[in-house]
LOVOZA-23156 format. One line per field, with one value per residue: residue number from 1; residue in three letters; x, y, z of N, C-alpha, C in turn. Coordinates in nm, 2 decimals. Layout:
BEGIN
num	NUM,...
residuo	ALA,...
npx	X,...
npy	Y,...
npz	Z,...
capx	X,...
capy	Y,...
capz	Z,...
cpx	X,...
cpy	Y,...
cpz	Z,...
% end
This chain:
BEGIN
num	1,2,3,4,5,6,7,8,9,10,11,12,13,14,15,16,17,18,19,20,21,22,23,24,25,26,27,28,29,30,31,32,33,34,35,36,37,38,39,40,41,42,43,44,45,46,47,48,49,50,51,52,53,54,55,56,57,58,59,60,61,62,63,64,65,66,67,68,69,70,71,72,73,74,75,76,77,78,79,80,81,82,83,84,85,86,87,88,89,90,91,92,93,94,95,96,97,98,99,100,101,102,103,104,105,106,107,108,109,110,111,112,113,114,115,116,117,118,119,120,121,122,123,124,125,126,127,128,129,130,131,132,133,134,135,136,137,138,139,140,141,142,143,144,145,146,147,148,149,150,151,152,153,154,155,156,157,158,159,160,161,162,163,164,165,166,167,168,169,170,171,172,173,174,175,176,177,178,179,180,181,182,183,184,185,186,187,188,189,190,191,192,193,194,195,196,197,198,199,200,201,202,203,204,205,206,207,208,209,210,211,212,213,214,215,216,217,218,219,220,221,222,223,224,225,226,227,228,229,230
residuo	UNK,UNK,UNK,UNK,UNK,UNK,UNK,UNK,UNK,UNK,UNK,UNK,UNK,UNK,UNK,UNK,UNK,UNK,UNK,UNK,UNK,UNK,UNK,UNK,UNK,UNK,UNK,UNK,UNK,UNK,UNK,UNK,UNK,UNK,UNK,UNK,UNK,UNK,UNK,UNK,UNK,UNK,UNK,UNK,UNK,UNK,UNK,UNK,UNK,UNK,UNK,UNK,UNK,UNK,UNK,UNK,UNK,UNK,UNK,UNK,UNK,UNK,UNK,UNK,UNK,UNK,UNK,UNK,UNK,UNK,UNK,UNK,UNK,UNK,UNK,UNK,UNK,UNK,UNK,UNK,UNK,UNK,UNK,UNK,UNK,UNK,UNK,UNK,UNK,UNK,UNK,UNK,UNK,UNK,UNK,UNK,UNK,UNK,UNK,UNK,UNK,UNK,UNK,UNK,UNK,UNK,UNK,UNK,UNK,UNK,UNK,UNK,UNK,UNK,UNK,UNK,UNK,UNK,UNK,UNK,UNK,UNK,UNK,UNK,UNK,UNK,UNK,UNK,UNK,UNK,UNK,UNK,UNK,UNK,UNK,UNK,UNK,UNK,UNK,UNK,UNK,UNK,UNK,UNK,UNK,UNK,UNK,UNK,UNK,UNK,UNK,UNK,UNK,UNK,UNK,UNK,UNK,UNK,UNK,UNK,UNK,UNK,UNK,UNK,UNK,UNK,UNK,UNK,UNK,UNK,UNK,UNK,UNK,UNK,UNK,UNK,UNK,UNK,UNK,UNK,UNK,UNK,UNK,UNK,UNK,UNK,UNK,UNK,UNK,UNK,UNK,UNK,UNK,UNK,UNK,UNK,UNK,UNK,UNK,UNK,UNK,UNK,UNK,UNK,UNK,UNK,UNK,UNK,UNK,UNK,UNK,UNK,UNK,UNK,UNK,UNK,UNK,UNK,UNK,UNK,UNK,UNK,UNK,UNK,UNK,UNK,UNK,UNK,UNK,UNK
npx	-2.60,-2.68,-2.93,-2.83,-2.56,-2.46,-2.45,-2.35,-2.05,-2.05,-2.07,-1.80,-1.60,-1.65,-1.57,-1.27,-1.18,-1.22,-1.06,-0.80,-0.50,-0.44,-0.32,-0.12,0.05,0.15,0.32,0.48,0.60,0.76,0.92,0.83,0.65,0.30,0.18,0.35,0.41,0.30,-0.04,-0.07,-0.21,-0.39,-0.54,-0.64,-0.59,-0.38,-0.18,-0.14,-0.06,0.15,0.35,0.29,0.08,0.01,0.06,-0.13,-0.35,-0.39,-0.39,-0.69,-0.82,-0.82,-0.93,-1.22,-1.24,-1.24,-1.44,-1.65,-1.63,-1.68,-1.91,-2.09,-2.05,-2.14,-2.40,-2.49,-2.50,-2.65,-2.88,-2.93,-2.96,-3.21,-3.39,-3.45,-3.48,-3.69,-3.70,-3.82,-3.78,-3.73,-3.55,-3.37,-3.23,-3.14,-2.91,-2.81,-2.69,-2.57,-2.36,-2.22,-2.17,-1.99,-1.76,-1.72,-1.67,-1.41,-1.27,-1.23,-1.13,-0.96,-0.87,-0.61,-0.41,-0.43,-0.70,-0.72,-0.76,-0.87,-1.04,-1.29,-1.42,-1.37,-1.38,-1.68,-1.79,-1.74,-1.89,-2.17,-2.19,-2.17,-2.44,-2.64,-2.91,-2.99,-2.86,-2.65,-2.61,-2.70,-2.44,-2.28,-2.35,-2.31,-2.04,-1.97,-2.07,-1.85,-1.60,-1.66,-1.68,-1.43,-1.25,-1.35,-1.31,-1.12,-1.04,-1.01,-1.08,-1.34,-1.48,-1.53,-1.69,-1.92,-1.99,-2.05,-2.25,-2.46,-2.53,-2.79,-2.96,-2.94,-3.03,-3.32,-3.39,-3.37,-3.47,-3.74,-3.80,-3.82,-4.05,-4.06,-4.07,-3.92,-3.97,-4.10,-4.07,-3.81,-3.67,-3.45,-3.27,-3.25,-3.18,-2.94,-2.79,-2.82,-2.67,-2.39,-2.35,-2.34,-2.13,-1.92,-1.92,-1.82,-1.54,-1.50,-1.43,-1.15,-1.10,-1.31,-1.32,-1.05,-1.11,-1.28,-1.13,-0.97,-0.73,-0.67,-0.49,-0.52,-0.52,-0.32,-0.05,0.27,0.42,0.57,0.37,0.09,-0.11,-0.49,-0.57,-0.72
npy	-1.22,-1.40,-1.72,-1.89,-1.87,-1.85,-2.16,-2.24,-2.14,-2.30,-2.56,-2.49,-2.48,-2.73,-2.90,-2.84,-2.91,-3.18,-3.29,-3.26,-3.42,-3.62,-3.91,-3.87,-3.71,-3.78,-4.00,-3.80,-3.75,-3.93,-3.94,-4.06,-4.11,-4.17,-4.23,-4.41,-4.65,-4.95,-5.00,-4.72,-4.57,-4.28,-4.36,-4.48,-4.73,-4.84,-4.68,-4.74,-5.03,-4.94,-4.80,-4.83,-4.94,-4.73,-4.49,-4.56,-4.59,-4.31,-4.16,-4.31,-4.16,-3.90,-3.88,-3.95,-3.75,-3.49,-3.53,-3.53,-3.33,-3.12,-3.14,-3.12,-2.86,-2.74,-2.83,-2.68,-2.40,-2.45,-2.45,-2.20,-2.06,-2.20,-2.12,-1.79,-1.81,-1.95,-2.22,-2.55,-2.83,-3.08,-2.94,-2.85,-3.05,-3.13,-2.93,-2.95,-3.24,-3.22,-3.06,-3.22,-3.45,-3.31,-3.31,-3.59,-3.62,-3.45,-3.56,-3.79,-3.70,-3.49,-3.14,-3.08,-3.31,-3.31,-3.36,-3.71,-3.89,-4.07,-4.34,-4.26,-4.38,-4.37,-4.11,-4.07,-4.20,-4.01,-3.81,-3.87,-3.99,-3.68,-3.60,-3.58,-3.64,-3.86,-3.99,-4.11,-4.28,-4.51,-4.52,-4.58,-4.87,-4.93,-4.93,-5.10,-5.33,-5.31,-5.39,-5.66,-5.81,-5.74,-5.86,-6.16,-6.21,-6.12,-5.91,-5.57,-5.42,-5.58,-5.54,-5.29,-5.24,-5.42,-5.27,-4.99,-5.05,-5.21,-4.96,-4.80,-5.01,-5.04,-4.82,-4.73,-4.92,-4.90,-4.63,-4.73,-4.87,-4.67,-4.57,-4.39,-4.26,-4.30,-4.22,-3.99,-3.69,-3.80,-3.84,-3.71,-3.80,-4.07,-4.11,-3.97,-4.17,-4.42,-4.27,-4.23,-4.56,-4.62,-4.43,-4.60,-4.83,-4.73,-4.65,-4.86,-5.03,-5.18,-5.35,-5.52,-5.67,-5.80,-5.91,-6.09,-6.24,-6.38,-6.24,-6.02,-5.83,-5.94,-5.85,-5.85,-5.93,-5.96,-5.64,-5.70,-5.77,-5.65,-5.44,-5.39,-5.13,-4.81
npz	-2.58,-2.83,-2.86,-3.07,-3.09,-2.87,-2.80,-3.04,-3.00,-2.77,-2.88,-3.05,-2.88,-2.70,-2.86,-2.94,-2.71,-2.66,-2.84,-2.74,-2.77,-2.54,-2.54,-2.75,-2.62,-2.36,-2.42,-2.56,-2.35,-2.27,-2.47,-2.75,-3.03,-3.02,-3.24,-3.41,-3.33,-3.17,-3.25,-3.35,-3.27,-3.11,-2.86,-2.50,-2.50,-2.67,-2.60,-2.29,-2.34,-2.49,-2.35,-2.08,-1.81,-1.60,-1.75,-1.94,-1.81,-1.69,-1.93,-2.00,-1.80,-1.83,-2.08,-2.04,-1.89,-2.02,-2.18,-1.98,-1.86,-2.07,-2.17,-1.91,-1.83,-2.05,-2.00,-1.78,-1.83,-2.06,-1.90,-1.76,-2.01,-2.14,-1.94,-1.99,-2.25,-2.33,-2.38,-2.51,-2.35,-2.53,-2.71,-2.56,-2.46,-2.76,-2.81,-2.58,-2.59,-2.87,-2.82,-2.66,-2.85,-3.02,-2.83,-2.88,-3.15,-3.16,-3.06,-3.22,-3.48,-3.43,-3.50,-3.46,-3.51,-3.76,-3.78,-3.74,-3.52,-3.17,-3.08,-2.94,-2.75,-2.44,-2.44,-2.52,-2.28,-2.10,-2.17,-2.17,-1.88,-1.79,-1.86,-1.68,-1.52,-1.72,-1.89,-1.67,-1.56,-1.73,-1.89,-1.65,-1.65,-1.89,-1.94,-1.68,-1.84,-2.07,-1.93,-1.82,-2.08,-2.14,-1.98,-1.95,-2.24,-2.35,-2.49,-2.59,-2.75,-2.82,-2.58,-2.64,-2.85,-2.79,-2.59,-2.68,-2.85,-2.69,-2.58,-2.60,-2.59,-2.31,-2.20,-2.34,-2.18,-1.89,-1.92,-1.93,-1.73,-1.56,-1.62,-1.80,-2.17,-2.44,-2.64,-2.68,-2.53,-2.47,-2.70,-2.81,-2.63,-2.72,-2.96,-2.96,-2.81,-3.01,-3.22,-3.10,-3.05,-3.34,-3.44,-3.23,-3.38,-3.65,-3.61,-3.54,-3.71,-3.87,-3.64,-3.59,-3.87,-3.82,-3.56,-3.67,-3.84,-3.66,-3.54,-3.40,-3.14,-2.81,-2.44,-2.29,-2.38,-2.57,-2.60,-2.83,-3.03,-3.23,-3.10,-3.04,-3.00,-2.91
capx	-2.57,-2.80,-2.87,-2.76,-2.41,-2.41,-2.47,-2.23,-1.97,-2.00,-2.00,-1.67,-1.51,-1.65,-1.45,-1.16,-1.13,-1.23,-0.94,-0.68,-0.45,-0.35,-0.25,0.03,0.12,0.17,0.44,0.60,0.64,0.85,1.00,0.79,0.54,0.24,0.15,0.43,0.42,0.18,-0.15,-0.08,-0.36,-0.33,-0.63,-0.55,-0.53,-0.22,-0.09,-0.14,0.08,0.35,0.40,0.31,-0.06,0.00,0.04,-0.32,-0.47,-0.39,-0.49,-0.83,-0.90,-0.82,-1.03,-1.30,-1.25,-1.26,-1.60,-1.76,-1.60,-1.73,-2.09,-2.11,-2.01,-2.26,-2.53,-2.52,-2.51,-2.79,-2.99,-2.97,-3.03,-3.34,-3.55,-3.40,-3.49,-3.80,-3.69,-3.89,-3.72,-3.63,-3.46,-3.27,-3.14,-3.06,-2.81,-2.65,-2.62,-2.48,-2.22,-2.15,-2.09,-1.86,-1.63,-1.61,-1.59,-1.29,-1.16,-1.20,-1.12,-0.87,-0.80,-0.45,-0.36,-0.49,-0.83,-0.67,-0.74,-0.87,-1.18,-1.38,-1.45,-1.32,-1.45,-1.80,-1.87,-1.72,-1.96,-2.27,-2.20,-2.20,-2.53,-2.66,-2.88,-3.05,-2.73,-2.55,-2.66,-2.69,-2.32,-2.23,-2.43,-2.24,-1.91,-1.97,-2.07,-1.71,-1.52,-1.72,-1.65,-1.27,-1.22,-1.37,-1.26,-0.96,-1.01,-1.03,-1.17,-1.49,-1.56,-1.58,-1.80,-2.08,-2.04,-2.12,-2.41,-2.56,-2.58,-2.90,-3.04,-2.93,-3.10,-3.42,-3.46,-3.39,-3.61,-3.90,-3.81,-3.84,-4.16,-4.02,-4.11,-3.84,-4.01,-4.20,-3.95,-3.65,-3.64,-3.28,-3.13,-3.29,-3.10,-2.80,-2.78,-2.76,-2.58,-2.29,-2.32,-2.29,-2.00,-1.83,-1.87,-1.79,-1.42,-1.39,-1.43,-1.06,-1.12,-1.44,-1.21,-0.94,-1.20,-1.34,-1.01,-0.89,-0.61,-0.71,-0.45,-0.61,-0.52,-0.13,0.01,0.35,0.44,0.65,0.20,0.05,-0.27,-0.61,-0.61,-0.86
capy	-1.31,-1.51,-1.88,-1.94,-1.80,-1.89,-2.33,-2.22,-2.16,-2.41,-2.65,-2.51,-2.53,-2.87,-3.02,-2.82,-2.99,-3.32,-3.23,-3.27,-3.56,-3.68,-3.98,-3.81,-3.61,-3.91,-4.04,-3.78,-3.74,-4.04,-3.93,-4.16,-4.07,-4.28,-4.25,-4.49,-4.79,-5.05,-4.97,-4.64,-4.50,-4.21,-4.41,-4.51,-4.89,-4.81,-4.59,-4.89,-5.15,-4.91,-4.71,-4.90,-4.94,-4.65,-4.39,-4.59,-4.53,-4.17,-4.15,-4.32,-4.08,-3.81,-3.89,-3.96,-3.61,-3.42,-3.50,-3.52,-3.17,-2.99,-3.18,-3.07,-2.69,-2.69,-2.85,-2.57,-2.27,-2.45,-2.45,-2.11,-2.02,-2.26,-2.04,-1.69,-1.83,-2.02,-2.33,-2.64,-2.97,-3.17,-2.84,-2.83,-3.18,-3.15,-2.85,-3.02,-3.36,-3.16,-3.03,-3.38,-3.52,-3.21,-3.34,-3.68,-3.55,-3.35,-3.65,-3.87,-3.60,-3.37,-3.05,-3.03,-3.40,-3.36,-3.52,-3.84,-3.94,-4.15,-4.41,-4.20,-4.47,-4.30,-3.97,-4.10,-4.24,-3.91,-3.70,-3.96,-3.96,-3.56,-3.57,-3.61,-3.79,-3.93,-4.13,-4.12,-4.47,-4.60,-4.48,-4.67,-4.98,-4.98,-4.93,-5.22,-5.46,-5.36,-5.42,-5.81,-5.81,-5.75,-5.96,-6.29,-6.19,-6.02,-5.82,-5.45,-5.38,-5.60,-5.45,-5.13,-5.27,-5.42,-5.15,-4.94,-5.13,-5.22,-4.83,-4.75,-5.08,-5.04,-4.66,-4.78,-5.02,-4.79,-4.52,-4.80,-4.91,-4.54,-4.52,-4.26,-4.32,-4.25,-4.18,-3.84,-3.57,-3.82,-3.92,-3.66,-3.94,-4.23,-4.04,-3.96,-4.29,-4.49,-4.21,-4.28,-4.67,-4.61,-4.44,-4.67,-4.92,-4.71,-4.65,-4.98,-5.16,-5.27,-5.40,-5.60,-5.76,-5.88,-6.00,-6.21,-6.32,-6.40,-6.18,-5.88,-5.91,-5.96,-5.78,-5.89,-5.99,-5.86,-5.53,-5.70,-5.79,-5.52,-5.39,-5.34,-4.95,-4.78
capz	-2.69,-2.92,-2.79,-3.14,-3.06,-2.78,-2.87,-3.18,-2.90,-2.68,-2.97,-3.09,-2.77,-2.68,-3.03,-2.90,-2.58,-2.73,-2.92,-2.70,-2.77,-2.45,-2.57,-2.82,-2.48,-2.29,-2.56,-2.58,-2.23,-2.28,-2.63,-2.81,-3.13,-3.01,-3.40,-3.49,-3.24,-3.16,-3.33,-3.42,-3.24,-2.97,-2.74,-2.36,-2.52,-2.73,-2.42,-2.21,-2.42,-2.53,-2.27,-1.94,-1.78,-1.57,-1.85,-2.00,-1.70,-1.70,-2.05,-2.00,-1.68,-1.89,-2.23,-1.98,-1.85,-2.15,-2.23,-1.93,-1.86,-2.15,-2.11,-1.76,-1.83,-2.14,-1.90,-1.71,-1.90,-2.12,-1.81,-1.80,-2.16,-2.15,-1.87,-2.04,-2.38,-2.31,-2.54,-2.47,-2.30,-2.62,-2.77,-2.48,-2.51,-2.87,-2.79,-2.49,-2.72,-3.01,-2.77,-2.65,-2.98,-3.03,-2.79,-2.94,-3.25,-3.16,-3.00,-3.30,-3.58,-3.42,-3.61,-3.42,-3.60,-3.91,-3.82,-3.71,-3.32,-3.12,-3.17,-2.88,-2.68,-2.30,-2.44,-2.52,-2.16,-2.04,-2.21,-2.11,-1.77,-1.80,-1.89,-1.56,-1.47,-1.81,-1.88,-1.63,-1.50,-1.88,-1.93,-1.58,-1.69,-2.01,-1.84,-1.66,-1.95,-2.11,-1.82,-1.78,-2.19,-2.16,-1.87,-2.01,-2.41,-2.36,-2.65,-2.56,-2.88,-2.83,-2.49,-2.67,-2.98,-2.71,-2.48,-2.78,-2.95,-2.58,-2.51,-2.64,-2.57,-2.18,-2.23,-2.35,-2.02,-1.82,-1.92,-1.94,-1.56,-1.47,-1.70,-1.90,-2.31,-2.50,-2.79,-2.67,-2.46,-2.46,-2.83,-2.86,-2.57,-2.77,-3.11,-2.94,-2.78,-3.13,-3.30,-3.04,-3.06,-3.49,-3.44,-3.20,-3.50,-3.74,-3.56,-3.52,-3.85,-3.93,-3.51,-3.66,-3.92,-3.73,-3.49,-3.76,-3.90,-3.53,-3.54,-3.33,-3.04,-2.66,-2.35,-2.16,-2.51,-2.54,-2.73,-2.98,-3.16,-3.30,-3.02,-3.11,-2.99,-2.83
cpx	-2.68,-2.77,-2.82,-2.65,-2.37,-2.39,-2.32,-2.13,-1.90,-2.02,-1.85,-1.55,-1.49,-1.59,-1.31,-1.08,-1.11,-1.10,-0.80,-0.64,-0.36,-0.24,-0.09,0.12,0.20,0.26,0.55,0.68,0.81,0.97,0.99,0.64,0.48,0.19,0.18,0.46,0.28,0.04,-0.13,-0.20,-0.33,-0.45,-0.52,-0.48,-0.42,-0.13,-0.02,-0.01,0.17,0.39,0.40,0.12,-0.10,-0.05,-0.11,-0.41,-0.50,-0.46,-0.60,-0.88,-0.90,-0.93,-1.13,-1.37,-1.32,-1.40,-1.68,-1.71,-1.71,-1.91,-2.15,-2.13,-2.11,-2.40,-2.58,-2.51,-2.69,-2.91,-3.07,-3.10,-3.17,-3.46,-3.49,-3.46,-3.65,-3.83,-3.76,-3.73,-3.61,-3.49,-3.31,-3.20,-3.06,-2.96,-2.72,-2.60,-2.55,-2.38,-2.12,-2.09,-2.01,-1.75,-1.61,-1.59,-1.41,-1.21,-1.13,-1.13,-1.05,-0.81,-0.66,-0.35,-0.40,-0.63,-0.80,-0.65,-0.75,-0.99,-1.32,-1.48,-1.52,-1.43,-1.64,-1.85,-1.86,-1.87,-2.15,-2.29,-2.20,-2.35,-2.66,-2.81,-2.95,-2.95,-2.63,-2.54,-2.67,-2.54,-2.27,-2.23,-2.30,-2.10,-1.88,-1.94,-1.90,-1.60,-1.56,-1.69,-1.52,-1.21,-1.25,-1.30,-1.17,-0.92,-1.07,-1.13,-1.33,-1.55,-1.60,-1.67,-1.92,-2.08,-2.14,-2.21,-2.53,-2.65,-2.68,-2.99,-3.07,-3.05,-3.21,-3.49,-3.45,-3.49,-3.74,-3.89,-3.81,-4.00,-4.14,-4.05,-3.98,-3.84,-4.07,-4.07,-3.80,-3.60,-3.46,-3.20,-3.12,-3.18,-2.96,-2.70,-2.71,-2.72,-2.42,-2.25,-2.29,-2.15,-1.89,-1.83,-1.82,-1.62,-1.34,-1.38,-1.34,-1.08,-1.20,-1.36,-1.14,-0.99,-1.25,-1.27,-0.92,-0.75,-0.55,-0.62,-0.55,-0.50,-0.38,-0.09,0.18,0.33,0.47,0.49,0.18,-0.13,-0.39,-0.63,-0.75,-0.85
cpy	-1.40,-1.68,-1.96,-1.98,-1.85,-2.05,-2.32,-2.25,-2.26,-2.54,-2.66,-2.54,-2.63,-2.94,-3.00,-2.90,-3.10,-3.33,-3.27,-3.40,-3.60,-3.83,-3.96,-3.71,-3.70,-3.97,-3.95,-3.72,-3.88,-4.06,-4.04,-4.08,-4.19,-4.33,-4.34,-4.60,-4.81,-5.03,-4.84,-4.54,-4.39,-4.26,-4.47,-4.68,-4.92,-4.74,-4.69,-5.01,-5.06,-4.86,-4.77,-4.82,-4.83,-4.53,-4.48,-4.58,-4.38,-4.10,-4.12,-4.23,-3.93,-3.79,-3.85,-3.78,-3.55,-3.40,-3.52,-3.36,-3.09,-3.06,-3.11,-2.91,-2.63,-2.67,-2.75,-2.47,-2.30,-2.44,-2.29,-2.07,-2.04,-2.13,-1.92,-1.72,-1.92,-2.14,-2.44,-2.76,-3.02,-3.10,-2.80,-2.92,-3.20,-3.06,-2.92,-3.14,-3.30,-3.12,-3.14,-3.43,-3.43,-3.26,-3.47,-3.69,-3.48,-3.50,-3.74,-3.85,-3.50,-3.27,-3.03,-3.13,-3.43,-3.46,-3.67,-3.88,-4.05,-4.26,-4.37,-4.22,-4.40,-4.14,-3.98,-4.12,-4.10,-3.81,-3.77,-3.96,-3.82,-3.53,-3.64,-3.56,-3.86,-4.01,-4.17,-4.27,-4.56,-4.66,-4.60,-4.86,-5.03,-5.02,-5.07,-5.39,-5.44,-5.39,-5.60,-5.87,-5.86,-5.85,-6.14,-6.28,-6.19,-5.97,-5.66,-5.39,-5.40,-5.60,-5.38,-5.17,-5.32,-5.34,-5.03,-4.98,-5.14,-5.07,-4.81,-4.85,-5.02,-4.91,-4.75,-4.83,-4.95,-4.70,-4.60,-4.82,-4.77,-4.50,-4.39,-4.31,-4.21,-4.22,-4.01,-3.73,-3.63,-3.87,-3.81,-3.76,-4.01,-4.20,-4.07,-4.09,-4.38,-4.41,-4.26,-4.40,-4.65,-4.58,-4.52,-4.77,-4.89,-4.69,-4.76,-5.10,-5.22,-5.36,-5.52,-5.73,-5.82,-5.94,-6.16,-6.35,-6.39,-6.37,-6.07,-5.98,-5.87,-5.89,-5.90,-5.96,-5.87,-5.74,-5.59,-5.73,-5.67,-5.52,-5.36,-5.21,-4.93,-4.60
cpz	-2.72,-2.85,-2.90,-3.13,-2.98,-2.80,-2.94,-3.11,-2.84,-2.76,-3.02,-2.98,-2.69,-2.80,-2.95,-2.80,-2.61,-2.79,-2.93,-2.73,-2.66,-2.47,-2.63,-2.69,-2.42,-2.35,-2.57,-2.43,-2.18,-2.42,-2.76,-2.93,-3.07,-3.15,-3.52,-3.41,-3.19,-3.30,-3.42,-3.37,-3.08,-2.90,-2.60,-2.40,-2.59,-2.62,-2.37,-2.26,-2.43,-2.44,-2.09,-1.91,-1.67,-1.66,-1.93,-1.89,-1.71,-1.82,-2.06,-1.91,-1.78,-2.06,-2.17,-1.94,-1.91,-2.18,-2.10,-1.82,-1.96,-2.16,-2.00,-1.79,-1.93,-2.08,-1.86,-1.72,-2.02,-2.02,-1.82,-1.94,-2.17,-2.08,-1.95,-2.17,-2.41,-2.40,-2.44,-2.44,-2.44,-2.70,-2.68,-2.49,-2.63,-2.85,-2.68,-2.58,-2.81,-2.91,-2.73,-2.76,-2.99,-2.96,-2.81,-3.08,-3.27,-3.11,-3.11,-3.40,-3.53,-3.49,-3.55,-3.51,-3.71,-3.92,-3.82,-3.55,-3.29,-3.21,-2.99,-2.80,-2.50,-2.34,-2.45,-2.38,-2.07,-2.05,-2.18,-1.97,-1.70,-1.78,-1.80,-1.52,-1.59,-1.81,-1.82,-1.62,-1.61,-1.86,-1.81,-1.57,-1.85,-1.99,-1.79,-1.76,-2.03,-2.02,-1.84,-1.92,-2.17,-2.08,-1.92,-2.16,-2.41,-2.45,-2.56,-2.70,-2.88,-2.72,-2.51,-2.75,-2.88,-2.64,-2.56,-2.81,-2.84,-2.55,-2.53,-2.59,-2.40,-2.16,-2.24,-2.22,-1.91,-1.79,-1.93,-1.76,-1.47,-1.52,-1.78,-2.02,-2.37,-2.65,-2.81,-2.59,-2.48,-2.53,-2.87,-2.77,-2.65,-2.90,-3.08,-2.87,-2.90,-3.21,-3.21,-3.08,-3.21,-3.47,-3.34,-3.33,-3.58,-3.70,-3.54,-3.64,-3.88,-3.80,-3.57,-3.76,-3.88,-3.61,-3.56,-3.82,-3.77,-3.53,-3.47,-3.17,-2.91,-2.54,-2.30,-2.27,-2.50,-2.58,-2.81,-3.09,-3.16,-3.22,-3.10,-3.10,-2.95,-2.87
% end
């Protein structure tokens, strides 16, 4: 098989997975459209509120999965490919990253829901921590900062928007504190880095708004407010 074909592949099958809407699983495991309560959003943070912080845990372990499943499984078949195909370093990178964003693609843009998912938050760090070991340690770094976010904020929303925006910064410092330049072999991290953080903003813009307008609800609010979704 061509390493075209082969990429091709494990692009379409990294969406696929991405794909899955655990969240709408999770709902109806309970006999509930997640689609039509709280936000409206099948993320673990609409889980979480309508359904109980169990089923958002499960969720989030599962988004997480997803993409650092099909990263991992790419990883290691591109390894292959690479010595068989004799593609240089950065070429290699751009093919596993392209399969990465495939699975939060699929998670954001779902062809099973009409291209209507999540906001690719859980599946992003998944598919970052996959990508072992350039980001893993970013990814964990980032992780962190939304956690220390949500906890003082208590906006779930603007954990994800700096965890997002930080990523690339965090990346950068890293790869300088390792001496790596992230401009010469590891300019597809540096790319794929701030292509991620864009789209966390871009998923979260009505978030951004109702941030601004202080309206965006915060973390142990009842159900009867309307969640920020994840």
């Amino acid at each position: 098989m061509s390493v075209f074909a082969t990429v091709s592949l494990l692009i379409i099958g990294a969406y696929l997975i991405g794909g899955i809407p655990f969240g709408l699983l999770a709902g109806r495991l309970r006999g509930i459209d997640i689609r039509t309560v709280g936000s409206r959003n099948i993320g673990a943070t609409n889980v979480g509120r309508t359904l109980g912080r169990p089923y958002g845990i499960a969720v989030f372990a599962l988004d997480v999965l997803k993409g650092l499943a099909a990263t991992l499984v790419a990883g290691q078949i591109l390894v292959g490919l690479a010595a068989a195909a004799d593609l240089s370093e950065p070429t290699r990178y751009l093919f596993w990253l392209a399969v990465g964003m495939a699975a939060v693609l699929g998670h954001n843009y779902p062809v099973y829901l009409g291209f209507r998912g999540g906001k690719g938050v859980s599946t992003s760090l998944g598919v970052a921590l996959g990508v072992y070991p350039e980001l893993t340690f970013t990814a964990l770094v980032a992780f962190a900062v939304w956690i220390l976010v949500v906890a003082v904020s208590r906006y779930v929303s603007l954990g994800s928007i700096v965890a997002g925006v930080s990523f690339p910064v965090i990346f950068v410092v890293l790869s300088a504190r390792r001496g790596q330049s992230v401009l010469t072999d590891a300019w597809p991290l540096l790319a794929f880095s701030l292509l991620l953080a864009l789209l966390v903003l871009i998923r979260h813009r009505a978030n951004l708004g109702r941030l601004a307008a202080g309206t965006e609800s915060k973390v142990g609010r009842g159900k009867d407010r309307p969640p920020s979704g994840d």
